[in-house]
C-alpha positions in Angstrom: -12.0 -2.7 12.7 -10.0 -4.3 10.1 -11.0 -7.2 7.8 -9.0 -8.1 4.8 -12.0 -9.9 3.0 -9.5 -12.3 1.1 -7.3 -9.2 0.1 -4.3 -7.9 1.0 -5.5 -4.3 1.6 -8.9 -2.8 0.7 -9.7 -0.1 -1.5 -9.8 2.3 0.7 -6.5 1.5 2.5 -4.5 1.8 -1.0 -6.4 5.2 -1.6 -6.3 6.7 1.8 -3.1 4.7 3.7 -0.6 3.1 1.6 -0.2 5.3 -1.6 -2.3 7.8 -0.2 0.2 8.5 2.5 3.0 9.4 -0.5 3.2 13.1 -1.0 4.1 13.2 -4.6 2.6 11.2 -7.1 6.1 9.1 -8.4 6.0 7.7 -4.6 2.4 7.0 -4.8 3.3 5.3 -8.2 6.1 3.0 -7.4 4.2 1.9 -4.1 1.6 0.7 -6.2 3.9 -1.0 -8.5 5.2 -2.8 -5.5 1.3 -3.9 -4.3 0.6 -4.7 -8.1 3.9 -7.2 -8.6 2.9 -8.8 -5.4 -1.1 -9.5 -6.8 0.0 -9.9 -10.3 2.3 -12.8 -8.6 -0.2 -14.3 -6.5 -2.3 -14.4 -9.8 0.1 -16.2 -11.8 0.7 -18.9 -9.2 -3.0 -20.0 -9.2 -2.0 -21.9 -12.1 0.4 -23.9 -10.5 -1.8 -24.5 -7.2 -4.3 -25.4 -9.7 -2.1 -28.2 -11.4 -0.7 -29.3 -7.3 -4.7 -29.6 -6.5 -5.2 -31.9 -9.2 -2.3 -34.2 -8.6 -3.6 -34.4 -4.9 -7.5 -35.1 -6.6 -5.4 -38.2 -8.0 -3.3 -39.2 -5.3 -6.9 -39.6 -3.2 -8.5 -40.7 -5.8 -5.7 -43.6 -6.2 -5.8 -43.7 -2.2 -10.1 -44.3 -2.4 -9.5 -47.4 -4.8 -7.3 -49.0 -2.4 -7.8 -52.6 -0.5 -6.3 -50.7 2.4 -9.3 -49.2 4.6 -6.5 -46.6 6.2 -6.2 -45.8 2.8 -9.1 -45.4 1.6 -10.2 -43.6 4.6 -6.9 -40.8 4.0 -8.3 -40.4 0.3 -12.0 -39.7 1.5 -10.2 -37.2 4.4 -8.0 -35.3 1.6 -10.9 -35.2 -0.6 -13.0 -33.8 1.8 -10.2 -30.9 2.6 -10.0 -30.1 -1.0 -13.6 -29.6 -1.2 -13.7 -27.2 1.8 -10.8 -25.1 0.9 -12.5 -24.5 -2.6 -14.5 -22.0 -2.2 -12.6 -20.0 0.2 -9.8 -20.3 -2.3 -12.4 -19.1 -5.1 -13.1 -15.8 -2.8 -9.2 -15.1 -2.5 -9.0 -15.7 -6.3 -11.9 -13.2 -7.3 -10.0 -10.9 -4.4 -7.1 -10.8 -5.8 -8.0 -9.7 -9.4 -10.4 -7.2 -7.8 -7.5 -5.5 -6.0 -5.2 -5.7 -8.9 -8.1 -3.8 -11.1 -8.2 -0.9 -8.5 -4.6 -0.7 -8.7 -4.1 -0.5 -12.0 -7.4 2.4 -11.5 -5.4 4.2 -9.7 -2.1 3.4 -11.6 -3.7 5.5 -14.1 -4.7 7.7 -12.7 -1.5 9.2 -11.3 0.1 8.6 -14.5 -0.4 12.1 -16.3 0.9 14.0 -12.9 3.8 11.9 -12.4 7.1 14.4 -12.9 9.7 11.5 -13.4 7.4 9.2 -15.9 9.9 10.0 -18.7 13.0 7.4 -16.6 12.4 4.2 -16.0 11.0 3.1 -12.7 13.9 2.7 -10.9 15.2 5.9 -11.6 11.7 7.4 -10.8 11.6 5.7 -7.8 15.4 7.1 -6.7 14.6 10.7 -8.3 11.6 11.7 -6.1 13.0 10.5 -2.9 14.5 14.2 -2.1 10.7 15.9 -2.8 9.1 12.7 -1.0 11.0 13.4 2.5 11.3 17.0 2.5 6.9 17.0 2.2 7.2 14.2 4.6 9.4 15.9 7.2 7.3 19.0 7.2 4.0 17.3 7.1 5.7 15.1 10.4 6.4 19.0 11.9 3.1 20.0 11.1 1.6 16.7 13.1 4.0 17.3 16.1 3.6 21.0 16.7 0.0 20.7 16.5 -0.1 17.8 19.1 2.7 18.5 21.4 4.0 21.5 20.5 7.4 20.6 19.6 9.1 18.2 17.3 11.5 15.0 18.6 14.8 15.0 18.5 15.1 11.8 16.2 13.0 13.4 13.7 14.6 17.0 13.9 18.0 14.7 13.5 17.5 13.1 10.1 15.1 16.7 9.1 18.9 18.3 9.4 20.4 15.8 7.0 18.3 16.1 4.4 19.6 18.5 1.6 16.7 21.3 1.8 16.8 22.0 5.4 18.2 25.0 5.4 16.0 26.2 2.7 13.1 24.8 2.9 12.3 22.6 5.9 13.6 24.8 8.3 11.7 27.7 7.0 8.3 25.8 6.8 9.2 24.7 10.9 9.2 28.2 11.7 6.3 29.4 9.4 4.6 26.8 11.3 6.1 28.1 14.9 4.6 31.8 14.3 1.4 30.5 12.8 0.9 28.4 16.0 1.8 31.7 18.0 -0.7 34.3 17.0 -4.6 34.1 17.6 -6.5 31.6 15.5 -3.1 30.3 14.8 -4.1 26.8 15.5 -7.3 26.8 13.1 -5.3 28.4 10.5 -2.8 25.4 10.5 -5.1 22.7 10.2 -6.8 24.4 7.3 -3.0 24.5 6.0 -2.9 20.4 6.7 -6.2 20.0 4.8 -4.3 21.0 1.7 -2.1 18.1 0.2 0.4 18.4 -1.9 -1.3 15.1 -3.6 -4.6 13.6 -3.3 -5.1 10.3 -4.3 -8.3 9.9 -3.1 -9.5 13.4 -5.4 -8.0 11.9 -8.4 -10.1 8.8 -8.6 -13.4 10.8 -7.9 
């Protein structure tokens, strides 16, 4: 079931799906930056669909005092559309400040644990890509030796380039091996997958 309500993603899809699928918190951060341009944009623009709807109130209006009955009859029609869209366009208006007040929530929240806050943005955003894809390679090796018991070969490609293969991912991949091999092994591991590295969800509670 999905239902976007007038938003663009619901609480729970920014806490638990979109920067709640980032495994370190300057990812998490500069997704939500992204989502909060986007809703700060859409906010700023009401203004000028406000000032279009009026000209078009006058245009029908104009239309309505015609000796034309065509005319007239187009005004009453636009008129009429105006009037239905308005409160659906009220919802999508109230929607989009309420999503841009739980971003900014959880904005905040990830703040204090954010290891690149002292650069700007950009740089943040460039600086935790190496930590972003080595937790997301591992966690993908996690997923794919727990459900088919071995990991693709497009995935184990771009794991090798990476810079921290050979010290890191690779030795997680065959932690993970062994601990699938020995008795309880399975259990174990999702107990392991339980644990994130970041929790957005925990830090809003």
């Amino acid at each position: 079931m999905h239902s976007k309500n007038n938003r663009q993603n619901h609480d729970f899809q920014i806490a638990y799906f979109l920067a709640g699928s980032c495994k370190t918190p300057d990812a998490a951060y500069g997704l939500l930056m992204d989502q909060r341009d986007d809703r700060d944009v859409a906010i700023k623009n009401l203004k000028a669909s406000e000032l279009k709807q009026k000209a078009k109130i006058v245009r029908a209006k104009r239309k309505i005092a015609s000796d034309d009955e065509a005319e007239q009859l187009d005004g009453q029609a636009e008129l009429a559309e105006i009037e239905a869209f308005a409160e659906l366009e009220a919802k999508n208006i109230a929607a989009a400040h309420a999503e841009l007040a739980f971003i900014d929530k959880c904005l905040a929240a990830i703040e204090p644990h954010r290891k690149y806050r002292h650069l700007s943005l950009p740089e943040a955003n460039e600086a935790c890509q190496r930590d972003e894809w080595k937790l997301e390679f591992i966690e993908r090796a996690e997923n794919q030796l727990l459900t088919s018991g071995s990991i693709s070969h497009d995935d184990y490609a771009h794991m090798r380039r990476h810079p921290d293969f050979a010290t890191e991912i690779a030795p997680a991949i065959a932690a993970i091996s062994n601990l699938m091999l020995q008795k309880g092994g399975r259990d174990q591991l999702m107990k392991i997958c339980e644990q994130k590295t970041f929790d957005l969800p925990k830090l809003l509670t």
